[in-house]
C-alpha positions in Angstrom: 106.6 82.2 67.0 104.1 80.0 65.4 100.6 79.0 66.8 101.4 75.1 66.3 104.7 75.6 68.1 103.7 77.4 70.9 100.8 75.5 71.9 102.9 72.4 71.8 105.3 73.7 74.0 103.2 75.3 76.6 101.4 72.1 76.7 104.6 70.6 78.3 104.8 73.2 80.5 101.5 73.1 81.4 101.7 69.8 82.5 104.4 70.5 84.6 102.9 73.8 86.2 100.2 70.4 87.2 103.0 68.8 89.0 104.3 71.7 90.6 100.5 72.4 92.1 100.8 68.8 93.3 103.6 69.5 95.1 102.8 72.7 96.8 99.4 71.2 98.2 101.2 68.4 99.5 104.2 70.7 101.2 102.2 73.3 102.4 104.4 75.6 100.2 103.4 79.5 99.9 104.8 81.5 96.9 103.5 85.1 96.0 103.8 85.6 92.2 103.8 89.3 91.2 103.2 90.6 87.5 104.3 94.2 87.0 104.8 95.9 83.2 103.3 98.9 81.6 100.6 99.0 80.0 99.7 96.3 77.0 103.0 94.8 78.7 101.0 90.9 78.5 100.3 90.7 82.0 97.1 89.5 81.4 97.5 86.6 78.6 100.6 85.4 80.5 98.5 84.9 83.9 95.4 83.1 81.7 97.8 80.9 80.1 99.7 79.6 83.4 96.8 79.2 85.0 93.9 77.9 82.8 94.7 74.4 83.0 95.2 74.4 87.2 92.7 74.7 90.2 92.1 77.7 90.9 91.5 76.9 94.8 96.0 76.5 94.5 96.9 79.0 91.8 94.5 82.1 93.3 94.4 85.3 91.3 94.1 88.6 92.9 93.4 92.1 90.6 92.7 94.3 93.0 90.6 97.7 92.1 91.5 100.8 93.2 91.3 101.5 96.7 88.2 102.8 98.7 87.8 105.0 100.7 88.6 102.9 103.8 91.4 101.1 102.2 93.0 104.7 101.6 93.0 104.9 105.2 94.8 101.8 106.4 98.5 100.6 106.4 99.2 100.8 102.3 100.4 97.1 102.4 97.5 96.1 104.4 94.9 95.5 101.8 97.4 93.3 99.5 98.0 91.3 102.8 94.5 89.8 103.2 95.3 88.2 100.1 98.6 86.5 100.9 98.8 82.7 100.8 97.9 80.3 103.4 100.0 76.9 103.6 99.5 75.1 99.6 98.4 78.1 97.7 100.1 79.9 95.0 98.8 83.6 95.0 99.3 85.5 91.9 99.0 89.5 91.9 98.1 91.3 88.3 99.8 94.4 89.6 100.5 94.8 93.2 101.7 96.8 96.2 104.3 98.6 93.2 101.6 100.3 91.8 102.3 103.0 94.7 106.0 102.9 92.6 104.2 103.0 89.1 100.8 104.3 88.1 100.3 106.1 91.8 103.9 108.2 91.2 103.7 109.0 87.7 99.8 110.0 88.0 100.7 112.0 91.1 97.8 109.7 93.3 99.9 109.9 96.4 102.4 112.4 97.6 106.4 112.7 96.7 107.1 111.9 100.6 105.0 108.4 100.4 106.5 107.6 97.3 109.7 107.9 99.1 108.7 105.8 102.1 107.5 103.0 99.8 110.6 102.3 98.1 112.9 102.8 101.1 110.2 100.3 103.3 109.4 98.0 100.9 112.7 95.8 101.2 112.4 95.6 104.6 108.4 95.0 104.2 109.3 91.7 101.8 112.8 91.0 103.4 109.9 89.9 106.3 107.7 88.5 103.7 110.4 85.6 103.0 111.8 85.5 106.6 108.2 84.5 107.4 108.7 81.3 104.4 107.1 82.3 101.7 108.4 82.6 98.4 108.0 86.0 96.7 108.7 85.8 92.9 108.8 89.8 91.0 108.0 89.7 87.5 108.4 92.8 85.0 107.3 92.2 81.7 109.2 94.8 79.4 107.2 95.4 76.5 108.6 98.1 73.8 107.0 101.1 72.9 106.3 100.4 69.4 105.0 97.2 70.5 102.5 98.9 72.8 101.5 101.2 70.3 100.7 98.7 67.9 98.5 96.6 70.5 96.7 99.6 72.0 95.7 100.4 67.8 94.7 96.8 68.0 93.0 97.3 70.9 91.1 100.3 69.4 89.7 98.5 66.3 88.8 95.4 68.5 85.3 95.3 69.9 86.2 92.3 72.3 88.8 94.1 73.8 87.9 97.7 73.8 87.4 97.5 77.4 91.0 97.1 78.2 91.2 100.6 77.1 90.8 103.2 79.8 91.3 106.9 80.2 94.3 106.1 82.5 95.7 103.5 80.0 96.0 106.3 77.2 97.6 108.5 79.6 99.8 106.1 80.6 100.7 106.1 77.3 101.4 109.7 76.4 104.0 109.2 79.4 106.1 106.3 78.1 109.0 108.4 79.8 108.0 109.3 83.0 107.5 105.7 83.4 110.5 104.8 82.4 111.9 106.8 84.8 109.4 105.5 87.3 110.4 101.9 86.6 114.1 102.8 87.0 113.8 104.1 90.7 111.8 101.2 91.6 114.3 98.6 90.4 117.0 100.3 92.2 115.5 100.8 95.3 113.8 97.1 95.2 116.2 94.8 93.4 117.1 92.5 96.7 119.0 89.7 97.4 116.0 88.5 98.9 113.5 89.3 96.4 115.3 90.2 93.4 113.5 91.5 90.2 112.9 89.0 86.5 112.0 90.9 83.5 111.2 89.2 80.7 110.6 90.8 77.2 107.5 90.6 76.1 107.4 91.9 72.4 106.7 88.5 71.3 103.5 87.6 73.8 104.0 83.5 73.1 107.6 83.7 73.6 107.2 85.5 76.8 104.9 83.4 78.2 106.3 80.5 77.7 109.6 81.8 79.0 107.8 83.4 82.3 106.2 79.6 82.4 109.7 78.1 82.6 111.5 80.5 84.7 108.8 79.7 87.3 109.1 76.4 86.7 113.1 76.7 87.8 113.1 79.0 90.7 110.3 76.8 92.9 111.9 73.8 93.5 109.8 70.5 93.8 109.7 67.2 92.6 106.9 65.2 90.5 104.5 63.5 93.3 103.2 59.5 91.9 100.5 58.6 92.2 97.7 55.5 92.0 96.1 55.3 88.6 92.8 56.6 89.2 90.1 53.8 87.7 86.3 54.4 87.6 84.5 52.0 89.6 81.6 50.3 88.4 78.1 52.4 88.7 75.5 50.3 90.9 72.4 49.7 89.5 71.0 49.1 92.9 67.6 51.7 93.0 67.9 52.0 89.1 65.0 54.6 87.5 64.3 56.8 84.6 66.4 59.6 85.8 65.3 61.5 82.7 61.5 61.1 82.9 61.2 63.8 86.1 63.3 66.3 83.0 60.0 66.0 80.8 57.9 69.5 81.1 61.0 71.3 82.2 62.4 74.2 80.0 65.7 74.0 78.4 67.4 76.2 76.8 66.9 75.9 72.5 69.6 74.3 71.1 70.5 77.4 68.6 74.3 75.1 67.6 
């Protein structure tokens, strides 16, 4: 898809994502956004382009790091639950409670038994999520695997994102298969009526993104709010003075552009 074309039409939808954040503060709405994918899947980009035109005190994202020591020894879902939204937020989670389904499994960081317990609980866990009114929205972003290799190669050669590279990111992707299999469980274990799974391709990151941006777009209702044309009132010159004179002697920073 074509720069020009893309970024015309994610500006439309960026205007309504605007609109939709409107609506939620106003409601009281709470929605739970999840983003799950392998890899180089476009998890990232997608999340910065939804959200990079919206306050971030409505559309809140949460990356959580691996867990510590403590967190290893509470309830699994407990630390993901101090980050669920309060009445007009929309929380977003780059990779979630599913990691225990995904990179935990596959790289053997908890046992076979847990792994079991997850995927049998975790309908029940998010069938009380959305009993309790908020709105839980699974993404999977399907990305192929000559498409990953060709962005972790790009990824390689790039000095500004060389750090998305890690030691568990190329072992990830010697193991394209156990994933697979991985992924396959997890869908149908977790694929709900109440929380069903979206995948959306992702081969084509500008597509995908704007196709993620639409879907959400659908599946939370609202309505566009009006409001009264803001106007700038006139400044008061009441107590005028050099407001720049107190600036003299200061140090700025050189103007190197």
């Amino acid at each position: 898809m074509k720069r020009k074309d893309y970024e015309k039409e994610l500006r439309k939808l960026q205007v309504q994502l605007c609109h939709l954040q409107e609506w939620v503060k106003a409601k009281g709405l709470r929605v739970i956004i999840l983003f799950e994918g392998r890899d180089a899947a476009g998890k990232g980009g997608t999340i910065k382009a939804m959200t990079e035109k919206v306050s971030p005190r409505v559309f809140r994202v949460v990356a959580l790091p691996a867990p510590s020591d403590r967190e290893k020894g509470q309830m699994f879902m407990q630390r993901y639950m101090a980050h669920f939204p309060a009445g007009g937020e929309i929380v977003i989670f780059d990779r979630s409670w599913y990691n225990r389904a995904g990179v935990e499994y596959v790289m053997g960081f908890c046992r076979a038994e847990e792994h079991e317990r997850f995927l049998s609980l975790c309908p029940q866990i998010e069938k009380y999520i959305v009993d309790g009114g908020i709105i839980l929205i699974k993404l999977w972003l399907e990305v192929g695997m000559e498409e990953q290799e060709r962005r972790f190669k790009a990824r390689i050669d790039d000095p500004l994102r060389q750090w998305k590279l890690s030691p568990m990111d190329t072992e990830s992707y010697r193991r394209w298969y156990d994933y697979s299999r991985a992924r396959d469980l997890m869908f149908k274990a977790t694929n709900s009526n109440h929380a069903p799974w979206h995948i959306i391709r992702s081969d084509d990151k500008r597509r995908a993104r704007l196709n993620c941006i639409a879907h959400l777009l659908e599946v939370i209702p609202f309505k566009r709010l009006s409001h009264d044309q803001v106007r700038l009132p006139k400044r008061s010159s009441k107590g005028r003075y050099d407001d720049q004179a107190p600036l003299r002697g200061m140090t700025f920073v050189p103007e190197r552009y």
